[in-house]
C-alpha positions as CSV (number, residue, x, y, z in Angstrom):
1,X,101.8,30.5,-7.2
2,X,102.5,34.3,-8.8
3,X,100.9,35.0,-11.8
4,X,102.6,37.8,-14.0
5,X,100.4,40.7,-14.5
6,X,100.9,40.5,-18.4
7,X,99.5,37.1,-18.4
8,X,96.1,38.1,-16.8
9,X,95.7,41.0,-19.0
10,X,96.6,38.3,-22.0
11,X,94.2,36.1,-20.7
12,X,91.2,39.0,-19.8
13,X,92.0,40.0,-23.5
14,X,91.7,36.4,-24.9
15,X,88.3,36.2,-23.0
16,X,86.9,39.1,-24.7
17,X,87.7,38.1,-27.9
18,X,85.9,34.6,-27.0
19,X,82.7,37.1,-26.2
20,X,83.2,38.9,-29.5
21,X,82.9,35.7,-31.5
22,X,86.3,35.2,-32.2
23,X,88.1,31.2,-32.0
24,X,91.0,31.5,-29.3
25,X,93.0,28.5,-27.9
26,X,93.7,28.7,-24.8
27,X,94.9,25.4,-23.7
28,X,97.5,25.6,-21.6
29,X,99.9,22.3,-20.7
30,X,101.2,23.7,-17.8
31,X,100.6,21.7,-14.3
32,X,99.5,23.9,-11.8
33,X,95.7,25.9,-11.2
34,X,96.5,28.7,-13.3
35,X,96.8,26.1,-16.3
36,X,93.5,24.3,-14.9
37,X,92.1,27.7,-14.9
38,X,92.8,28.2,-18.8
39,X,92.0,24.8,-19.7
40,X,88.3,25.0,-17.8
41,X,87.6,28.6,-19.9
42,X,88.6,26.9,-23.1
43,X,86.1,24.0,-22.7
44,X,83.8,26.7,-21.5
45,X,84.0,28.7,-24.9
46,X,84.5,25.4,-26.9
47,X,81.1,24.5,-25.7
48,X,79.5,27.5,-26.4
49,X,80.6,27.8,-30.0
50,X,79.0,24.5,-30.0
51,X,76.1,25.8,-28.6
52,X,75.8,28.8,-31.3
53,X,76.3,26.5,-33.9
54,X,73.8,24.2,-32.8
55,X,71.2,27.1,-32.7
56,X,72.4,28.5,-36.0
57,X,71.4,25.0,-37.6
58,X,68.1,25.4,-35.8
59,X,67.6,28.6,-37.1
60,X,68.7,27.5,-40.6
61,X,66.3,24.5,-40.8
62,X,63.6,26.6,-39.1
63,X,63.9,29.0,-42.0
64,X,63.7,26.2,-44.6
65,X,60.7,24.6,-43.3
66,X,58.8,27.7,-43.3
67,X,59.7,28.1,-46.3
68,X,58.4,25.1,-47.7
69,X,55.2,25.8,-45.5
70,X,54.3,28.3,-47.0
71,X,54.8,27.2,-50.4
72,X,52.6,23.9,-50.0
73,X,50.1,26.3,-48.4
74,X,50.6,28.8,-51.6
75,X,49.9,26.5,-54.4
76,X,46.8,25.3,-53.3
77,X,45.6,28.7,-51.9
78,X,46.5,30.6,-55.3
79,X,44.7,27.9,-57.6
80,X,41.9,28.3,-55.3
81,X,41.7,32.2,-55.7
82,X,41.8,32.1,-59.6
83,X,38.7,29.3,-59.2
84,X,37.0,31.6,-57.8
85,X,37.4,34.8,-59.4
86,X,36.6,32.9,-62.8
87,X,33.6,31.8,-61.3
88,X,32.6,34.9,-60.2
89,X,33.4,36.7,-63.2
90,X,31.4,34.3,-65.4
91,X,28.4,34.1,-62.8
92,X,28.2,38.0,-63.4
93,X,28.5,37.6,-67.1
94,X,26.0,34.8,-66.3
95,X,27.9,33.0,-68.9
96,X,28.8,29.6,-66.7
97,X,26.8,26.7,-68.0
98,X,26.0,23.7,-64.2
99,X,28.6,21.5,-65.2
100,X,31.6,24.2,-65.1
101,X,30.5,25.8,-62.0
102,X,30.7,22.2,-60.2
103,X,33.5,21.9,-61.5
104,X,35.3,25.4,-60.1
105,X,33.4,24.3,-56.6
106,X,34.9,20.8,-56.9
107,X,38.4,21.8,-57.9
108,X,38.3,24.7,-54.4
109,X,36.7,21.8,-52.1
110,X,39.7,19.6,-53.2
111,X,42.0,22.6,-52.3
112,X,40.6,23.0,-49.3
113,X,40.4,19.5,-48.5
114,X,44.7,19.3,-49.3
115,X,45.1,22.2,-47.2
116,X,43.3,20.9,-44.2
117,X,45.1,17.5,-44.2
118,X,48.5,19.5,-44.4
119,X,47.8,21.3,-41.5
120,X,46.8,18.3,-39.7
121,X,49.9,16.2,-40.3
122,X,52.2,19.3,-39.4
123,X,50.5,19.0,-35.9
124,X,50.8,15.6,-35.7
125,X,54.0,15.8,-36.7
126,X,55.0,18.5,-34.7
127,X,53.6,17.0,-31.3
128,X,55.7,13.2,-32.5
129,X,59.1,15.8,-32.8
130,X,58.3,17.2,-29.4
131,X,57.9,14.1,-27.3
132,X,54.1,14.7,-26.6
133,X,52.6,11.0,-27.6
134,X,52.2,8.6,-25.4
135,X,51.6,5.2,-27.7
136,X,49.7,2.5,-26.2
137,X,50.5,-0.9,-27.4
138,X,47.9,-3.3,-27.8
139,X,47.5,-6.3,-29.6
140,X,45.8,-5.5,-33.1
141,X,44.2,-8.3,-35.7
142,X,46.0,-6.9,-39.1
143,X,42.5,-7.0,-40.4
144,X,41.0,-4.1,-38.0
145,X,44.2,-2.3,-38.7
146,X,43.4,-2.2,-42.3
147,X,39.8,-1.2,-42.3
148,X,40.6,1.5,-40.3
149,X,43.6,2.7,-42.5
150,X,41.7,2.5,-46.0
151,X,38.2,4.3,-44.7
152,X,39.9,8.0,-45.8
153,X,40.8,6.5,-48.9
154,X,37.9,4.8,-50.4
155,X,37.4,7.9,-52.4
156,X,40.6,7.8,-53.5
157,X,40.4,4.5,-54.5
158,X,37.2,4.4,-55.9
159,X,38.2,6.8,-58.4
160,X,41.4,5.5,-59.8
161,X,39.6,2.0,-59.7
162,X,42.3,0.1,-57.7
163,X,41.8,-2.7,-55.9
164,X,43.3,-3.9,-52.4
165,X,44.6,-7.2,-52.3
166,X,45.4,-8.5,-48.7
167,X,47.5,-11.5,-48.1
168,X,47.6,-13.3,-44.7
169,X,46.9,-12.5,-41.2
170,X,48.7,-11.6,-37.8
171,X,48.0,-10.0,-34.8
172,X,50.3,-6.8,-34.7
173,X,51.7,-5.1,-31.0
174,X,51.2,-1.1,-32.2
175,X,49.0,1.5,-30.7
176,X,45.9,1.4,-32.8
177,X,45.4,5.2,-33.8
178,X,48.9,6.2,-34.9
179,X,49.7,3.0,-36.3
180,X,46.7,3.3,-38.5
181,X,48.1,6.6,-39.3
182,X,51.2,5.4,-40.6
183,X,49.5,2.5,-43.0
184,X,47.3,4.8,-44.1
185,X,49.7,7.0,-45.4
186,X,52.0,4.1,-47.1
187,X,48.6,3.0,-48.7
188,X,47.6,6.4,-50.5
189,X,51.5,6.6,-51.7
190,X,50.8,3.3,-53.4
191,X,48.1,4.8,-54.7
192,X,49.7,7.8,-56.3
193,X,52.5,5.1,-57.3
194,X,50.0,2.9,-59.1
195,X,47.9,3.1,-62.5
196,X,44.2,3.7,-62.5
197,X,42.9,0.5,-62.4
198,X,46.1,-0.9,-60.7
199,X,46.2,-3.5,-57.5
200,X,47.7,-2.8,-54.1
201,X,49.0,-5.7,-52.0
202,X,49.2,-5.6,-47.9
203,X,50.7,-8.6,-46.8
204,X,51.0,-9.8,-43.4
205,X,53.7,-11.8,-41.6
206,X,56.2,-12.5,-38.4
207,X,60.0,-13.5,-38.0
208,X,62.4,-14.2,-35.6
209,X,63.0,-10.5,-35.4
210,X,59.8,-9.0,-35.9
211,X,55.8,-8.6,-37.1
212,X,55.2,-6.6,-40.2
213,X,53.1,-5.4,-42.1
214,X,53.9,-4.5,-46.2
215,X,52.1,-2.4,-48.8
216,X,53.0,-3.1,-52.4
217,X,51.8,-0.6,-55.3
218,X,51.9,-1.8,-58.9
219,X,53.8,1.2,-60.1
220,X,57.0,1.1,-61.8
221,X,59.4,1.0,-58.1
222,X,61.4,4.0,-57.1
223,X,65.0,4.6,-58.2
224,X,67.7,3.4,-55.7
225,X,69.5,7.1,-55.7
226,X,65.5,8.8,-54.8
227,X,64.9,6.1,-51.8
228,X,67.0,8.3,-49.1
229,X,65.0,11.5,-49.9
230,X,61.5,9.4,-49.4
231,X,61.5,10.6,-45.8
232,X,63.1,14.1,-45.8
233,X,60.2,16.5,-45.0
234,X,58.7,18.2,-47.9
235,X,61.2,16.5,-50.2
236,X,60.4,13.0,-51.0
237,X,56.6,13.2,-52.9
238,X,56.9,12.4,-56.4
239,X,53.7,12.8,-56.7
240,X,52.5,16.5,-58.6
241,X,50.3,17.3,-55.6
242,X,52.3,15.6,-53.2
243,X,53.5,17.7,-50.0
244,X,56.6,15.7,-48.8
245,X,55.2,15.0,-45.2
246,X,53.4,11.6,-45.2
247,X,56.0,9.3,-45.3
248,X,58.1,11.4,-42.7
249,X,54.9,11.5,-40.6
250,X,54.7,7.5,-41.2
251,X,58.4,6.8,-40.0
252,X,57.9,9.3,-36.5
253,X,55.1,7.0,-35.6
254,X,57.1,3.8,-36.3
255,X,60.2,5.1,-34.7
256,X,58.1,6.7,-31.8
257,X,56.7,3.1,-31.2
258,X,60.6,1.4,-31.3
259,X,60.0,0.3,-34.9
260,X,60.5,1.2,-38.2
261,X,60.1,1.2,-42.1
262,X,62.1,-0.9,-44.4
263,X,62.1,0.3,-48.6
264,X,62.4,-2.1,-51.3
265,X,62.7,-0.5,-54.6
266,X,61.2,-2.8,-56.9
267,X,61.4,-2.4,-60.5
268,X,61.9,-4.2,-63.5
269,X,57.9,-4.6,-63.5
270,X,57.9,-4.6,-60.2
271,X,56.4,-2.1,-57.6
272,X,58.0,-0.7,-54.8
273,X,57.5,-2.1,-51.1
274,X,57.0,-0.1,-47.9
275,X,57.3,-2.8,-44.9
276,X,55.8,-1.6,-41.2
277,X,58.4,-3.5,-38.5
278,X,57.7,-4.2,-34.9
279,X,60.7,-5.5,-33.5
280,X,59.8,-8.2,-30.6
């Protein structure tokens, strides 16, 4: 088979446009190797414009969560430097009466406590996105699952005064640690969803399909239109000093153990729902 000279140089010229960033067809209809030939470096460059893209959305979405990093870290950070320089301006002045300096040391402790579960759910989350849990099923009593979900929230719940109301029984297949992550995490949103002095309901129960577990707040439910954004990262809090991550953090561990989360709104003077599936 001969190959005209202007055709190669066509073709070397395509190529460096390709390298230059530049979109170029070469498909080429014609039977024969030279045609295979074109065909093989268009799929080539079609598939690394797909791989430039695919970086450019990584580097895009890296960017953004930085970003929002670093303003979750911010906000806390900067109303813990003004605390502190008002309490050390007025402990110079020595014009700060016991119960306001508790108060500046309670307000930074809370800070710092906010700032240290952050970090800790970004490298939770962060070792869920990269593959690097191994979840061990084991059968659970719903009860033990519970207890060990509300101990980092009795605090919480002590001072908005809300009660837990638990409804039935079942034996759960989940791996103990990160499930009790997850429920955790659905209970103190139904926290921040409910009134001082509110209840929250976790109910208990098994299908055809599945074992659940649900977490009912007695809020006001969540607008159908907000529901998709409850799990985008850093997006879905509602909440003033939410940061957008638990829920996400919630739904990696469900997914990572071949389950998931199902929403039901509520409203109308009833709260929203948050249901933990485990498909059989």
């Amino acid at each position: 088979m001969w190959i005209k000279k202007s055709e190669v140089r066509e073709l070397s010229g395509n190529i460096r446009k390709i390298i230059d960033g530049q979109s170029v067809d070469l498909r080429d209809n014609r039977e024969g190797g030279w045609g295979i030939l074109k065909n093989d470096i268009h799929t080539l460059a079609y598939r690394k414009n797909e791989q430039v893209d695919i970086l450019q959305k990584e580097r895009n979405a890296m960017s953004d969560t930085l970003v929002n990093i670093s303003h979750q870290i911010k906000t806390p950070l900067t109303s813990m430097m003004i605390m502190a320089e008002l309490l050390e301006n007025a402990l110079t002045a020595g014009e700060t009466p016991a119960d306001k300096q508790t108060e500046f040391l309670s307000n930074i402790k809370a800070g710092l406590a906010r700032m240290e579960w952050f970090a800790y759910a970004l490298l939770k989350i962060a070792k869920l996105d990269a593959g690097a849990v191994e979840f061990k099923t084991e059968t659970i009593p719903s009860n033990e699952l519970i207890g060990l979900a509300l101990e980092p929230l009795q605090i919480l719940l002590d001072v908005k005064n809300q009660g837990i109301e638990i409804v039935n029984g079942a034996e759960l297949p989940c791996d103990r640690r990160w499930t009790s992550e997850a429920l955790t995490n659905l209970i103190k949103n139904a926290s921040e969803a409910s009134p001082d002095g509110g209840a929250i309901r976790i109910e208990c129960g098994s299908n055809p399909i599945c074992k659940w577990i649900s977490v009912t707040d007695s809020g006001n439910g969540i607008e159908k239109n907000k529901i998709y954004k409850l799990f985008k990262r850093f997006e879905g809090s509602n909440h003033e000093k939410g940061c957008g991550i638990g829920l996400p953090l919630a739904l990696a561990i469900m997914r990572g153990q071949n389950g998931d989360i199902e929403i039901d709104g509520g409203g109308n003077g009833q709260g929203a729902v948050f249901t933990l599936k485990f498909f059989k």
